[in-house]
BALOBA-1460 file (C-alpha; in Angstrom, 3 decimals):
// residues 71
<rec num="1" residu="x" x="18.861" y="-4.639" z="6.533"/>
<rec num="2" residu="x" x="15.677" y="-5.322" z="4.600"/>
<rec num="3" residu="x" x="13.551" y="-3.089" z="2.756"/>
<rec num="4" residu="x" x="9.753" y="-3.307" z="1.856"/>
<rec num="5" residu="x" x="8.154" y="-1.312" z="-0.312"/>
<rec num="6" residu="x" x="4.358" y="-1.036" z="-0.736"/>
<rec num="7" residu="x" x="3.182" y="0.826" z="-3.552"/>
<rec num="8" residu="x" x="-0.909" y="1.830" z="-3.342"/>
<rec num="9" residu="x" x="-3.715" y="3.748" z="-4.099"/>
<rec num="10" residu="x" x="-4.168" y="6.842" z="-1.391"/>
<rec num="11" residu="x" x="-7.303" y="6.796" z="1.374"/>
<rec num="12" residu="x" x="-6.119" y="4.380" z="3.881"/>
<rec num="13" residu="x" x="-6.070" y="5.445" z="7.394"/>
<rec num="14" residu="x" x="-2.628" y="6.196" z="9.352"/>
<rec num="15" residu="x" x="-3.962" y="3.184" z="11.820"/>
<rec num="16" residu="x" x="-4.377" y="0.836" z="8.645"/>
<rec num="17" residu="x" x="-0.996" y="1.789" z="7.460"/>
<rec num="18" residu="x" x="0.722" y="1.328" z="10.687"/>
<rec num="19" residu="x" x="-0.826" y="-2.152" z="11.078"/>
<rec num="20" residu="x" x="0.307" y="-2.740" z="7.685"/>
<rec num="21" residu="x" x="3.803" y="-1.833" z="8.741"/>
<rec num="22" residu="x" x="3.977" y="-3.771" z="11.652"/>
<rec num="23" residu="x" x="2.560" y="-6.999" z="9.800"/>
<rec num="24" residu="x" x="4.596" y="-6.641" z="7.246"/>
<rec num="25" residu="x" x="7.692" y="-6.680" z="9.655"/>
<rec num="26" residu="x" x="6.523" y="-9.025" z="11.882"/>
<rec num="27" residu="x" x="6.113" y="-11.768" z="9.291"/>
<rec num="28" residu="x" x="9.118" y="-10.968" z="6.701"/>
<rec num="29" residu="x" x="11.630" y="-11.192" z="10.033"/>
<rec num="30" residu="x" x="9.667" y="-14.651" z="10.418"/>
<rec num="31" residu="x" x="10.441" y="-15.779" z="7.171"/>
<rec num="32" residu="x" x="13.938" y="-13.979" z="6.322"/>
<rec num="33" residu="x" x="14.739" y="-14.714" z="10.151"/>
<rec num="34" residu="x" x="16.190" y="-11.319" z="10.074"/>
<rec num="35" residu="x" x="14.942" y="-9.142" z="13.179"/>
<rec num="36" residu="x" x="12.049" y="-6.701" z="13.176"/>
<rec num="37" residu="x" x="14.490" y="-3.366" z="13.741"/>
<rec num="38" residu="x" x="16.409" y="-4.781" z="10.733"/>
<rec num="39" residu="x" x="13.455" y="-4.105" z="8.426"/>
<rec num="40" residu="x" x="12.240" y="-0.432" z="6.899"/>
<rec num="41" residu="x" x="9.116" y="-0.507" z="5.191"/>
<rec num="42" residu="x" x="8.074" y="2.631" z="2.726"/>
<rec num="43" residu="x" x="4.579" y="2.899" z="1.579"/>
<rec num="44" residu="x" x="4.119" y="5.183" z="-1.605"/>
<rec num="45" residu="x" x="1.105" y="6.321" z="-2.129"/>
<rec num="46" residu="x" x="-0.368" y="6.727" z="-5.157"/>
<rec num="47" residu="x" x="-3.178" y="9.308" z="-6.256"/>
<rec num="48" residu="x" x="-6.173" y="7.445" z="-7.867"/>
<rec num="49" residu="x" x="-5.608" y="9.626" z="-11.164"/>
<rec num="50" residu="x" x="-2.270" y="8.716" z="-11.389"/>
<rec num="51" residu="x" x="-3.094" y="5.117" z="-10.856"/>
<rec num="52" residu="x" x="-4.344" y="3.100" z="-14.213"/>
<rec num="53" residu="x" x="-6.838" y="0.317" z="-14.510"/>
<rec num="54" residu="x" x="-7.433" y="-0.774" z="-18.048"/>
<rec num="55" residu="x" x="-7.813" y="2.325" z="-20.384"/>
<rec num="56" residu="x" x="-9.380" y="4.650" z="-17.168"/>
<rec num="57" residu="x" x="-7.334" y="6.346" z="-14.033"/>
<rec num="58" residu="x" x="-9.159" y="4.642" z="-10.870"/>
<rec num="59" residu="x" x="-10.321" y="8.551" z="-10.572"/>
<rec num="60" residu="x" x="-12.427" y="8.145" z="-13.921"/>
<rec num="61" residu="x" x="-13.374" y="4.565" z="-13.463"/>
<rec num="62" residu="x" x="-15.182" y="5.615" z="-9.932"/>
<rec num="63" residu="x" x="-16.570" y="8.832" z="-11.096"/>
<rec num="64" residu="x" x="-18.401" y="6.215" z="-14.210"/>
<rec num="65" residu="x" x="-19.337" y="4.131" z="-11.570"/>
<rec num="66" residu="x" x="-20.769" y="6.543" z="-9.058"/>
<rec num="67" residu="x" x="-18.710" y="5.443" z="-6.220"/>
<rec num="68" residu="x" x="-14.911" y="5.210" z="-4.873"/>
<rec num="69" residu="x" x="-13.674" y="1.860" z="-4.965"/>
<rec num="70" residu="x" x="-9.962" y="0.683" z="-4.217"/>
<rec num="71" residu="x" x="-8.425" y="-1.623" z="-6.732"/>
């Protein structure tokens, strides 16, 4: 068994996520040559105040620049 772990900010769509999931799957099996029901893949996500970029959370950095940006 294989395990893949994604850690990321929060606001992607369940759709983006499962494509994620399924990419993910399809090309580690490709490269490990282990099969696709072989793999689990856990996403954590992570709230943007409880994520750090520099000195700001990505909450304080967007609210300084007027906007909500991923990082």
């Amino acid at each position: 068994m294989l395990v893949l772990k994604v850690t990321m900010l929060e606001g992607r769509t369940t759709q983006q996520k499962a494509e994620l999931i399924r990419r993910l799957a399809e090309a580690a099996g490709r490269h490990f040559g282990v099969p696709v029901d072989e793999i689990r893949t856990i996403i954590y996500e992570v709230g943007r105040q409880d994520w750090g970029i520099g000195t700001l959370t990505a909450a304080e950095r967007d609210a300084a620049a007027g906007t909500r940006r991923d990082a």
